[in-house]
TORSE-669186 format. One record per residue: z, y, x of N, C-alpha, C in turn. Coordinates in steps of 0.001 Angstrom, whole numbers, padded with zeros to 6 digits, always signed. Atoms other than C-alpha are relative to their C-alpha. Layout:
BEGIN
ZYXZYXZYX ...
END
This chain:
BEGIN
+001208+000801-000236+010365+012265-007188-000584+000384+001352 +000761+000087-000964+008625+011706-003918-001206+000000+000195 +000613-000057-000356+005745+012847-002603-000796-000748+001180 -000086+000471-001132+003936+010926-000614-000300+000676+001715 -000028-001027-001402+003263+013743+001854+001218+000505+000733 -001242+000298-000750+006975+013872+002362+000533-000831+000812 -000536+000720-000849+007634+010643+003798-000489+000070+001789 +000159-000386-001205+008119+011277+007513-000650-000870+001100 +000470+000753-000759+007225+008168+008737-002102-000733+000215 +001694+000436-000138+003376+007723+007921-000530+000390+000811 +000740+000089-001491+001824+007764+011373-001174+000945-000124 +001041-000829+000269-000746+010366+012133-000683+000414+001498 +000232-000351-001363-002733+011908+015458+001213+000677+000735 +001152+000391-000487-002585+012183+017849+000555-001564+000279 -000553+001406-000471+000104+008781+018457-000308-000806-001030 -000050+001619+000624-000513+007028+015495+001345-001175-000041 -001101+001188-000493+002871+005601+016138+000735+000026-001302 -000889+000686+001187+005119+003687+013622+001021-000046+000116 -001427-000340-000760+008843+004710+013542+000476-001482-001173 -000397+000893+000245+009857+001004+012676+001809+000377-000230 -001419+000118+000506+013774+001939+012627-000201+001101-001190 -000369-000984+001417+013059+004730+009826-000511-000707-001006 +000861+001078+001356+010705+002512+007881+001171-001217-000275 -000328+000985+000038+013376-000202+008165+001397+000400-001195 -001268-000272+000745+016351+002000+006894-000488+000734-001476 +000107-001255+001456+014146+004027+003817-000237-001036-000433 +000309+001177+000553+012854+000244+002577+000391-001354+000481 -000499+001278-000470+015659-001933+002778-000547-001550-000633 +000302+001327+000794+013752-004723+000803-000857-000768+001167 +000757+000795-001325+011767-005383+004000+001304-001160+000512 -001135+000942-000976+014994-007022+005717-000106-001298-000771 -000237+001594+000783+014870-010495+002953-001030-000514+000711 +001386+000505-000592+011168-010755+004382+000316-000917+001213 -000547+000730-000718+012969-011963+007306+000339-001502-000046 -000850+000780+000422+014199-014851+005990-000757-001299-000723 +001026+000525+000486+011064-016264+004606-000610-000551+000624 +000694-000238-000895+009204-018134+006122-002108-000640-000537 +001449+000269+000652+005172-019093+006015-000186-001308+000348 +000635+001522-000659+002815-022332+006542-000659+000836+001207 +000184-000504-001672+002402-022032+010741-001439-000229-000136 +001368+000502-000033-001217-023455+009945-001158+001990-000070 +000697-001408+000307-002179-019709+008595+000833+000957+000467 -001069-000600-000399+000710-018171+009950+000783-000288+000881 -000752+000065-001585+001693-018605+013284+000754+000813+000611 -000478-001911-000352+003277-015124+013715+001565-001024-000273 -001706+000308+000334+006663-016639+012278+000224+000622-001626 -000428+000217+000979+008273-015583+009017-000889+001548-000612 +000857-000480+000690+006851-013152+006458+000314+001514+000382 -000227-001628-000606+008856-009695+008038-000853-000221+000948 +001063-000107-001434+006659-010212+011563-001187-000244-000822 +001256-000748+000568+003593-010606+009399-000418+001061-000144 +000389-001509+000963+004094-007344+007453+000293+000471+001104 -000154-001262-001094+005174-005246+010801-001840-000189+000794 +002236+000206-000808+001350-007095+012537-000940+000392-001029 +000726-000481+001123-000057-006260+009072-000277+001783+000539 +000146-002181-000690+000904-002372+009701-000301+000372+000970 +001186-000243-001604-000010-002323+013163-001383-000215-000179 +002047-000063+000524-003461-003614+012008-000809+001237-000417 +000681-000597+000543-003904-001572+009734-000116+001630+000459 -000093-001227-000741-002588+001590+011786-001463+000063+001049 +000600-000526-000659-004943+000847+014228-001825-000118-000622 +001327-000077+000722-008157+000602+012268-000384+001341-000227 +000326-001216+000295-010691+003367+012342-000148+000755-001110 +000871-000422+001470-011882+003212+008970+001726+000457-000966 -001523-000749+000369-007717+003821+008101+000040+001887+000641 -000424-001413-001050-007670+006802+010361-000599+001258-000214 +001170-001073+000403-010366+008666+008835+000120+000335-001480 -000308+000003+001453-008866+008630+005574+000996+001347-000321 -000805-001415+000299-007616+011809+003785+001282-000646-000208 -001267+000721-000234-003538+011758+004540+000057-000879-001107 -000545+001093+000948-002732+010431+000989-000681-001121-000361 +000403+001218+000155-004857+007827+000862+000536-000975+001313 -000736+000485-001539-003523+006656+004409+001299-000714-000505 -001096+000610+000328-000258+006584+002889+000338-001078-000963 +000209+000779+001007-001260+004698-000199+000008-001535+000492 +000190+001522-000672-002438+001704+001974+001416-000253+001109 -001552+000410-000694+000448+001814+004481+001191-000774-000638 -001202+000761+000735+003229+001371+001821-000653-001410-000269 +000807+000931+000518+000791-000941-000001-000313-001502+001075 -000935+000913-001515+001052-003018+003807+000879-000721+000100 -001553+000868-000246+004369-003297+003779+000603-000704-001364 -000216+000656+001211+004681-004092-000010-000894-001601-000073 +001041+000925+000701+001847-006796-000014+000575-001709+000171 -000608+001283-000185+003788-009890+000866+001442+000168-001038 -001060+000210+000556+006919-008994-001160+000233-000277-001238 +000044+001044+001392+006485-011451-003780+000319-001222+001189 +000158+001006-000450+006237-013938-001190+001790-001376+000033 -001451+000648+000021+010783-014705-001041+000147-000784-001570 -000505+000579+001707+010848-015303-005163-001053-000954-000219 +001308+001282+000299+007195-017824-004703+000168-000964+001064 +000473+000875-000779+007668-019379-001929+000559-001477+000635 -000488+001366+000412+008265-023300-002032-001019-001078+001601 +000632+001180-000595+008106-025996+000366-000394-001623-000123 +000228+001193+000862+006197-029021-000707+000242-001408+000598 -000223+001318-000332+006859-032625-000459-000557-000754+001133 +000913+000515-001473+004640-033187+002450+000142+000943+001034 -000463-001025-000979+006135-030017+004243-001011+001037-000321 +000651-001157-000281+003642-027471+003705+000701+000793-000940 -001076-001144+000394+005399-024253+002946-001279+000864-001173 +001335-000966+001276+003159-022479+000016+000925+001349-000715 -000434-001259+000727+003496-019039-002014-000931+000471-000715 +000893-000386+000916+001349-018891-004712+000386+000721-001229 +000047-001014+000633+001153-016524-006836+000913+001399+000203 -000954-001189-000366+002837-013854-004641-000753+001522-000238 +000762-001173+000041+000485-011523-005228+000200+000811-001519 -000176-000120+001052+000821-011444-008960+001520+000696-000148 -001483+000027+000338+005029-011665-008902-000055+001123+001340 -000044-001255-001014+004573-008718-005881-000380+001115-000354 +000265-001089+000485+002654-006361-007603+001219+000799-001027 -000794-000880+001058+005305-006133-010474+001138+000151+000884 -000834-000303-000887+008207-006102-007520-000161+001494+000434 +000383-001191-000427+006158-003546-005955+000691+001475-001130 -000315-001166+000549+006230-001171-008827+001278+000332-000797 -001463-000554-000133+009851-001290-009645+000467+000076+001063 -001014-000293-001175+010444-000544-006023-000172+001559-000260 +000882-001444+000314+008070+002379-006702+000541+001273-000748 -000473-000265+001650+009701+003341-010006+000926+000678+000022 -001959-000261-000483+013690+003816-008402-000278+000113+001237 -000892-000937-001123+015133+004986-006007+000211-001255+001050 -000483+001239-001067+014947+001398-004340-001112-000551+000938 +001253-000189-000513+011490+001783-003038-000323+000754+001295 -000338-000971-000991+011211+004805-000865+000571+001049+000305 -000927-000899+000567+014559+006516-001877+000301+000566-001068 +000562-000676+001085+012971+008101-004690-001809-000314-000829 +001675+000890+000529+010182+006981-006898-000856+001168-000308 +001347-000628-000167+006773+008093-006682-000662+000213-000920 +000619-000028+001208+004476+009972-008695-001201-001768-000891 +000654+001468+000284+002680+007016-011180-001361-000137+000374 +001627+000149-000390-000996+007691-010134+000193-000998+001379 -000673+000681-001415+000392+006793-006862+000452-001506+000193 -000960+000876+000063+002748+004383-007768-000934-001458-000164 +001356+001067+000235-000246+002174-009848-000957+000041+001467 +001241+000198-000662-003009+002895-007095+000612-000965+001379 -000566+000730-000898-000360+001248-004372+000332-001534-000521 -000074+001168+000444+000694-001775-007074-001129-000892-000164 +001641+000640-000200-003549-002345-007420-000075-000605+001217 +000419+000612-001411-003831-003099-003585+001128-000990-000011 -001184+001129-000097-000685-005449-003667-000880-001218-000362 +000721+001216+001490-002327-007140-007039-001123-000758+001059 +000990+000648-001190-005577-007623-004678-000247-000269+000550 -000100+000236-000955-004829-007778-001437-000859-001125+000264 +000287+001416-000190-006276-011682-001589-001629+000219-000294 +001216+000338+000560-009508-010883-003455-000989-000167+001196 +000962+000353-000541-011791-010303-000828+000098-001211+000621 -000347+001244-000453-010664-013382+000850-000482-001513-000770 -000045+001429+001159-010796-015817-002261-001590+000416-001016 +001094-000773+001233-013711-013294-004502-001288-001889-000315 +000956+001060-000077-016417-016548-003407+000638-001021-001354 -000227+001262+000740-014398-018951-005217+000593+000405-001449 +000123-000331+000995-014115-017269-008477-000737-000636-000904 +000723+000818+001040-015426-018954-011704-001280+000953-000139 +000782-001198+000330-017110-015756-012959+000225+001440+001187 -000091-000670-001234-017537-013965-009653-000485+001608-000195 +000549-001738+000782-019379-010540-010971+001148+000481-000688 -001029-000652+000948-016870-009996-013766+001163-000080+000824 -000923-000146-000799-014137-010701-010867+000571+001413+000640 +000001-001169-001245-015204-007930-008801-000327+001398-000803 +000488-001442+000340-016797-005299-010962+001470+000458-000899 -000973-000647+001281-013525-005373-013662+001430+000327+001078 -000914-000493-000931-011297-005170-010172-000253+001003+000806 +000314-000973-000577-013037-001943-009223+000481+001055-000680 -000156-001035+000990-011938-000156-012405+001930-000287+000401 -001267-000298-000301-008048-000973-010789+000320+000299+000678 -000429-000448-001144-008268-000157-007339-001631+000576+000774 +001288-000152-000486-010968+001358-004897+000245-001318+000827 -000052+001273-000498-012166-002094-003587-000446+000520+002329 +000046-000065-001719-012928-000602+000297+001054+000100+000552 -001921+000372-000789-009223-000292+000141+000529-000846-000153 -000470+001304+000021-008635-003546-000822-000345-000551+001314 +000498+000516-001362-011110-004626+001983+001380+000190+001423 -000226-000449-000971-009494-002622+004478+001571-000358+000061 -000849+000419+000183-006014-003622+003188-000199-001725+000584 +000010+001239-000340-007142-007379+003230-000494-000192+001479 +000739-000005-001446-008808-006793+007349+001640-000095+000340 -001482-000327-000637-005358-005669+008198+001261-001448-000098 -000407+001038+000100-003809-008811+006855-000679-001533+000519 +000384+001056-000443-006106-010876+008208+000052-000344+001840 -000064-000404-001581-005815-009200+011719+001396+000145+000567 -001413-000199+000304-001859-009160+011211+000279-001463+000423 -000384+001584-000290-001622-013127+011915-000600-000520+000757 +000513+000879-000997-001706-015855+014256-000697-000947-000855 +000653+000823+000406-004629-018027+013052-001047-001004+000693 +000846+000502-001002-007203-020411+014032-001385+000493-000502 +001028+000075+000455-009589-019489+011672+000110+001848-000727 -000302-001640+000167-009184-015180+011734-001218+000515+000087 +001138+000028+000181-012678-015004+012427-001289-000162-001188 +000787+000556+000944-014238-016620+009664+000775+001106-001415 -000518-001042+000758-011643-014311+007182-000483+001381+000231 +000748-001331-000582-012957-011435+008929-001517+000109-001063 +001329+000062+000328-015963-012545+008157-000804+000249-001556 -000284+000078+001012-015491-013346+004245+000269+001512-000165 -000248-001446+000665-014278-009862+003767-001078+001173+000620 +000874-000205+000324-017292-008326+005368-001017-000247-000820 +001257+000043+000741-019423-010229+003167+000653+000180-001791 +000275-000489+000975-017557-009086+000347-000120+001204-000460 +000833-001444+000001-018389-005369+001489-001124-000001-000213 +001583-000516+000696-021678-005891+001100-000164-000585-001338 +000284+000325+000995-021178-007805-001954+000450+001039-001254 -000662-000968+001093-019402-004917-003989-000715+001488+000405 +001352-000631-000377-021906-002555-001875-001378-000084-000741 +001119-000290+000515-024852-003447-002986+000311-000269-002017 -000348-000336+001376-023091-003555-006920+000188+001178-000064 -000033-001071+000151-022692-000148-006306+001600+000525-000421 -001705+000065+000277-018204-000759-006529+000159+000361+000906 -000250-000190-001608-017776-000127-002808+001400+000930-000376 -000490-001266-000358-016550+003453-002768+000955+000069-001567 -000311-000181+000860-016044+003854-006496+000061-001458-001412 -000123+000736+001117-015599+002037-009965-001695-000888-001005 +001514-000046+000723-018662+000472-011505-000532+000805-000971 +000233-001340+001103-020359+003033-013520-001055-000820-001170 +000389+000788+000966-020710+001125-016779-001166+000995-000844 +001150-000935+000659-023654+002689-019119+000664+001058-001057 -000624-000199+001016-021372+003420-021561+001843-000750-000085 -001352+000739-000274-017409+003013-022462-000033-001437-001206 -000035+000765+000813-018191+000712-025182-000422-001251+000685 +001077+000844-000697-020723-001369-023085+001372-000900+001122 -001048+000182-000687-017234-001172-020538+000677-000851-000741 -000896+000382+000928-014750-002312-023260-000749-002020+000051 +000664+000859+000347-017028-004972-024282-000167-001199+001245 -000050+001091-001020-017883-006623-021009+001391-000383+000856 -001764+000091-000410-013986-006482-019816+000843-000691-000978 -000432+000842+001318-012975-007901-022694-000744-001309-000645 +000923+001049-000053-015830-010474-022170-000530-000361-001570 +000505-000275+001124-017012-009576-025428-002200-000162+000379 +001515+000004+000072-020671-009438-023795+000049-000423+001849 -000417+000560-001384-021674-010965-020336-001012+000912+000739 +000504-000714-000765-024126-008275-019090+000363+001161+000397 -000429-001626-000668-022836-005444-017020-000540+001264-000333 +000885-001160-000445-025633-003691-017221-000639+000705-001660 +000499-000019+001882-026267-004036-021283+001192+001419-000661 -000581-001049+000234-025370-000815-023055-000033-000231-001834 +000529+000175+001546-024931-002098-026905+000183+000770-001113 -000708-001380+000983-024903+000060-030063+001029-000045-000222 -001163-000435+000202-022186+002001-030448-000150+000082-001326 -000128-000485+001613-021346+001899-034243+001385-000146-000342 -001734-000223+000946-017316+002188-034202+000196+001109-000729 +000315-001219+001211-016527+004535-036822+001163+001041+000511 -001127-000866-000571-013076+006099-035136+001058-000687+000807 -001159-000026-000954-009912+006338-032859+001153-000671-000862 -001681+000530+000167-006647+004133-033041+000313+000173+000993 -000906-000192-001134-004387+005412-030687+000703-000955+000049 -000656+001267-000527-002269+002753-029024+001010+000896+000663 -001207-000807-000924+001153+004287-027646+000559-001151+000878 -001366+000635-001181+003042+002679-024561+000438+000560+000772 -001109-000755-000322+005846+003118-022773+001250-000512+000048 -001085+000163+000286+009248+002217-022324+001051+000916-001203 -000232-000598+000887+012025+003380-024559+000661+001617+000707 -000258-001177-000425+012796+006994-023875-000789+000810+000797 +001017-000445-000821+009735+007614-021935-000482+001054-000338 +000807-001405+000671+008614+010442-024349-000811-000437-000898 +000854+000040+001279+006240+008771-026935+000261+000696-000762 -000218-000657+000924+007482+010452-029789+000002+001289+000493 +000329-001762-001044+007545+013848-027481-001649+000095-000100 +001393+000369-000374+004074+013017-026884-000773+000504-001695 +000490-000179+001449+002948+012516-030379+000133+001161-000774 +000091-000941+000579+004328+015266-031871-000259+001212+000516 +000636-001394-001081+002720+017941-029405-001616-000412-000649 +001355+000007+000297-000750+016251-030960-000359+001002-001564 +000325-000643+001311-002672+018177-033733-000302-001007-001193 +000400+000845+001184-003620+014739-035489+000886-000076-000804 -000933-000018+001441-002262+014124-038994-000088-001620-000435 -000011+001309+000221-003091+010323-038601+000895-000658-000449 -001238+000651+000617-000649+008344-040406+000363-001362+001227 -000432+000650-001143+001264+006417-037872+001346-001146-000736 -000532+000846-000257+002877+002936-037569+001208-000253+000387 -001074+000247-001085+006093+002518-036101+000696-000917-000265 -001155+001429-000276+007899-000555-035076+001514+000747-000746 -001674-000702+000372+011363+001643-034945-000016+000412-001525 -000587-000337+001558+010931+003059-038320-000109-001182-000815 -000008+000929+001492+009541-000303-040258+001890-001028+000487 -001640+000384-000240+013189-001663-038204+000963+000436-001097 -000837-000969+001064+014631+001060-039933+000210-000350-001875 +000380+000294+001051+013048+000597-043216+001065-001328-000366 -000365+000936+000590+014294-002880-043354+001220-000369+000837 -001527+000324-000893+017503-002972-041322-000230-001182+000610 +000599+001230-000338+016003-005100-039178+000737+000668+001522 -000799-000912-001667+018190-004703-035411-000858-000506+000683 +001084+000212-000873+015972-004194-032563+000019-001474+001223 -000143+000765-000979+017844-007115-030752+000065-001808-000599 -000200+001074+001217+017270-009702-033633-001463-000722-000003 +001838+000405-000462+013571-011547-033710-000433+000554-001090 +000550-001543+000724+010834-009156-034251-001203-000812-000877 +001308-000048+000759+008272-011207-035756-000412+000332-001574 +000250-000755+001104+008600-009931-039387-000186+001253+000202 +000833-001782-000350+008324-006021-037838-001081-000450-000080 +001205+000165-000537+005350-006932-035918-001073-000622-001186 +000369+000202+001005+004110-008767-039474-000306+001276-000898 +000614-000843+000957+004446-005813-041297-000822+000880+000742 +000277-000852-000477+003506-003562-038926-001739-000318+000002 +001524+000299-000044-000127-005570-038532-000953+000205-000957 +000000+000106+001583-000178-006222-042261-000687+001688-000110 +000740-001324+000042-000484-002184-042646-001168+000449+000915 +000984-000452-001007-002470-001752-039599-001331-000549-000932 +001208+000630+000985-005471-004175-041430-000429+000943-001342 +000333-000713+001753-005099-002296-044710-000740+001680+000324 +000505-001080+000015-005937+000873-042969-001281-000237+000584 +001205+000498-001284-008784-000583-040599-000929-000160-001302 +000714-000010+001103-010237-001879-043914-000562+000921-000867 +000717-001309+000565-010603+001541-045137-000603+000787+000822 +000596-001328-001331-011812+002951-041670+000946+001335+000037 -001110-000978-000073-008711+005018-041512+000595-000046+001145 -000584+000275-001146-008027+006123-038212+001596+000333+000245 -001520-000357+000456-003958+005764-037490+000550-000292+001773 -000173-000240-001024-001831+005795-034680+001433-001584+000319 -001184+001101+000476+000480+002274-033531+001099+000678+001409 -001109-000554-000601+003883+003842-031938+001217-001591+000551 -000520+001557-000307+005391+000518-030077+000802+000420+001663 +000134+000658-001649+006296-000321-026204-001097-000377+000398 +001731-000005-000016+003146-001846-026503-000069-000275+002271 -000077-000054-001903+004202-002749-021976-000219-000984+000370 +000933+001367-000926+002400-006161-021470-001187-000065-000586 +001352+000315+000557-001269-006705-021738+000295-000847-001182 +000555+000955+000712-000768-009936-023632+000992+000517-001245 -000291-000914+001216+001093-007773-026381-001035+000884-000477 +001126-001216+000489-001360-004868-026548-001224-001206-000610 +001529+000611+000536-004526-007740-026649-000550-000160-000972 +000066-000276+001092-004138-008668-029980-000109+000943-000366 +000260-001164+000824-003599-005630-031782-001758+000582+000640 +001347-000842-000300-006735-004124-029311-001107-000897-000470 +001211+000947+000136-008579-007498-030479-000238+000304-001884 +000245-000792+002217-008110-006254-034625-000377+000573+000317 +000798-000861+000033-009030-003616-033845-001391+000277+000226 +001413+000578-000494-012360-004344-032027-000570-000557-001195 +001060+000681+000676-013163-006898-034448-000191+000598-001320 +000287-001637+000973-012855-004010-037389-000753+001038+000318 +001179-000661-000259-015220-002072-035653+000798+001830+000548 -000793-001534-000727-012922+000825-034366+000297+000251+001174 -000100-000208-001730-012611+002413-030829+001414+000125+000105 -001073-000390-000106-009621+002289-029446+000468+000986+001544 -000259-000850-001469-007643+004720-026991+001351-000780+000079 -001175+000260-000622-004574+003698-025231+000675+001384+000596 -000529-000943-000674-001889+006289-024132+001364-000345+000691 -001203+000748-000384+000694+005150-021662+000848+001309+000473 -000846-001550+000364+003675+008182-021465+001246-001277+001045 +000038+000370-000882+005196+007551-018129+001479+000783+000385 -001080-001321-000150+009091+009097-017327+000486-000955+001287 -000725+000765-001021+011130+008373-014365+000735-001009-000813 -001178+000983+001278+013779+005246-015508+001211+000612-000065 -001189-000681+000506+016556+007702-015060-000078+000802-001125 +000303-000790+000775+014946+009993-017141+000409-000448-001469 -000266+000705+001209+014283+007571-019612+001155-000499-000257 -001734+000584+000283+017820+006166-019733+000966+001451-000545 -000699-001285+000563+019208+009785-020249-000295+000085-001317 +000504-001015+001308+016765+010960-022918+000225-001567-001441 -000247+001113+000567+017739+007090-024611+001230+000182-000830 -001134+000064+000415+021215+008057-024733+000113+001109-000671 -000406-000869+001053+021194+010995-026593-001200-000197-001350 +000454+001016+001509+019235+009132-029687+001124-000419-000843 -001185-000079+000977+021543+008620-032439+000214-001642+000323 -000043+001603-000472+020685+004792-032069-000733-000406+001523 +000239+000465-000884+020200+004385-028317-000364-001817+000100 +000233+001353-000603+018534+001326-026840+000875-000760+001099 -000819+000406-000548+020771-000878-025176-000379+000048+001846 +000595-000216-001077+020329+000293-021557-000823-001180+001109 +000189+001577-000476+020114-003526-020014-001510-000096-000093 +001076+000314+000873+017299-003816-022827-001166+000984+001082 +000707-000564-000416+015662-000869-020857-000705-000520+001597 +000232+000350-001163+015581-001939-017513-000773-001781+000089 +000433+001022-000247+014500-005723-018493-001740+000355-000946 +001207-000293+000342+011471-003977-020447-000847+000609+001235 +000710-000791-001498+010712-001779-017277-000596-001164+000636 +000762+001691-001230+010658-005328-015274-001499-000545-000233 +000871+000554+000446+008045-006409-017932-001289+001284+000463 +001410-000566+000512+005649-003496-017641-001662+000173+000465 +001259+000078-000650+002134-003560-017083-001150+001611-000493 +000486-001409+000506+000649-000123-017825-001271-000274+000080 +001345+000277+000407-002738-000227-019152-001052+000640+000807 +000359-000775-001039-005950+000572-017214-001228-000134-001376 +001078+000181+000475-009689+000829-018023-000439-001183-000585 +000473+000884+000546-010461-002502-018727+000811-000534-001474 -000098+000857+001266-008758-002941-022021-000394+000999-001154 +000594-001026+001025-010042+000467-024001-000803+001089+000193 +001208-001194-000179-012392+002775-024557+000304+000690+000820 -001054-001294-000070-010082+005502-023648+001507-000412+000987 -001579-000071+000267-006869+005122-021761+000412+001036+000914 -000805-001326-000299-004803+007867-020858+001460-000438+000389 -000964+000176-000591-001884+008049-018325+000765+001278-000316 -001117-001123-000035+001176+011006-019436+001096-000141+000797 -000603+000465-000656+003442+011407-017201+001929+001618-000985 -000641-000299+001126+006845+012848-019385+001557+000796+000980 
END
């Protein structure tokens, strides 16, 4: 695993200079960027590699970069050169010629963090604090730019402070805006100062919004309540742990290092139970598995659900029973390299089909603050 204080090329005093042939040969995924190209209207530079190299020059030469403790420096750099690379698998030219790439930001972030992940990133994949706080600025990159035209503009900005620090989004999105030939670079400029002072005077700037309470958090992130600032009684009665993770990541390592005696759930064993193969359709597991979950919620019995549990819109449900049963929940996401996990897979009596592993990795979205009381990152 890589440090990011190892990589040789992150620019520093007194040159500040950018060794473009080392950056080119440690992240060969830059070279497709080439090949891409943009709408000339917002993008006059030429194709989406000469963006991202005027992107990194931007952002190299910015003060408010320069003054940044090294690893945060490096965080935004990669995060630079990653932030367009969604743009080759989105980007479509439409019937009237304009070249579009929507939703590159979305389909870039999860690129990003399987570059992150392997060895196909920056040789060697990076610790996950890291790994997430570089896939957040990808995810965002756009917000300050677009934040105005948000439906629910507050809940936009305050529930995207609890994923990234938003002055590094800013300072990420300056760099991209100062990275291109435009006509209208000025007025973007402009937009992303005014959404420094708009996440400024919310008190998100620097840090995360500091909700009153995690319940009060839960609640308004989960748009369960629409005031930020409302702190409502707490009356959940206990903890459901939530496990995720790929397979071999360590959950079950994890778990049994805890002192709880909670009676626990498991997908793999009710499989077991009913000879049910993991590559067969799961919705009778996931039936029983809920089925029991309810029966214990109903008694206020706190228990533990042992899953993958690696896309939000999997976890939601279960975290939405739970909620509406009146129980707090924690999340614990148990975090291994994918070689790791592929090793510690294969010596399981019933290994997961390795394929299976790597197209779950593709899927994963590792959980943050905004979906539980509690969530907790292990790294295995």
């Amino acid at each position: 695993m890589v440090a990011l204080n190892d990589i040789d090329w992150i620019p520093g005093p007194p040159t500040w200079q950018l060794d473009w042939p080392k950056i080119m040969a440690d992240c060969p995924w830059l070279a497709e960027l080439e090949a891409t190209p943009q709408n000339p209207v917002h993008h006059g530079e030429g194709n989406v590699l000469i963006h991202t190299r005027m992107v990194t020059e931007a952002l190299v030469g910015l003060a408010n970069w320069r003054i940044l403790p090294a690893p945060e420096r490096a965080q935004l750099l990669i995060a630079a050169l990653l932030h367009d690379i969604g743009k080759p698998a989105t980007t479509q030219i439409e019937p009237d010629g304009r070249i579009t790439s929507h939703g590159h930001a979305r389909v870039g972030a999860a690129m990003a963090r399987m570059h992150l992940w392997t060895n196909t990133g920056l040789g060697a994949p990076i610790a996950l604090h890291d790994r997430e706080r570089i896939v957040g600025l990808v995810r965002l990159h756009g917000l300050p730019i677009w934040f105005l035209d948000k439906p629910d503009l507050e809940w936009a900005i305050l529930s995207a402070s609890l994923v990234a620090r938003l002055d590094h989004v800013a300072l990420l999105a300056e760099a991209d805006a100062r990275g291109r030939t435009c006509a209208d670079q000025a007025e973007l400029l402009a937009r992303i100062d005014l959404f420094r002072g708009w996440c400024a005077e919310r008190e998100c700037l620097h840090t995360a919004f500091a909700f009153a309470a995690d319940h009060g958090r839960v609640c308004y992130c989960r748009k369960r309540q629409s005031d930020p600032g409302y702190a409502p009684y707490d009356d959940t009665w206990g903890d459901i742990t939530i496990l995720s993770g790929i397979p071999g990541s360590g959950k079950d390592t994890w778990l049994n290092s805890q002192p709880s005696s909670a009676p626990v759930i498991a997908l793999d064993a009710i499989r077991a139970e009913h000879a049910i193969d993991p590559q067969d359709p799961q919705g009778p597991v996931i039936q029983i598995a809920r089925e029991r979950a309810r029966e214990l919620l109903r008694r206020k019995q706190p228990f533990v659900w042992n899953a993958t549990n690696l896309m939000r819109r999997i976890r939601d449900p279960l975290i939405e029973m739970c909620l509406d049963y009146g129980a707090r929940v924690r999340i614990v996401y148990v975090d291994a390299t994918i070689t790791d996990a592929l090793a510690r897979n294969q010596r399981r009596t019933a290994p997961v089909p390795e394929h299976v592993i790597w197209q779950l990795a593709a899927k994963t979205e590792p959980p943050d603050q905004r979906e539980a009381h509690v969530t907790t990152w292990v790294e295995m």
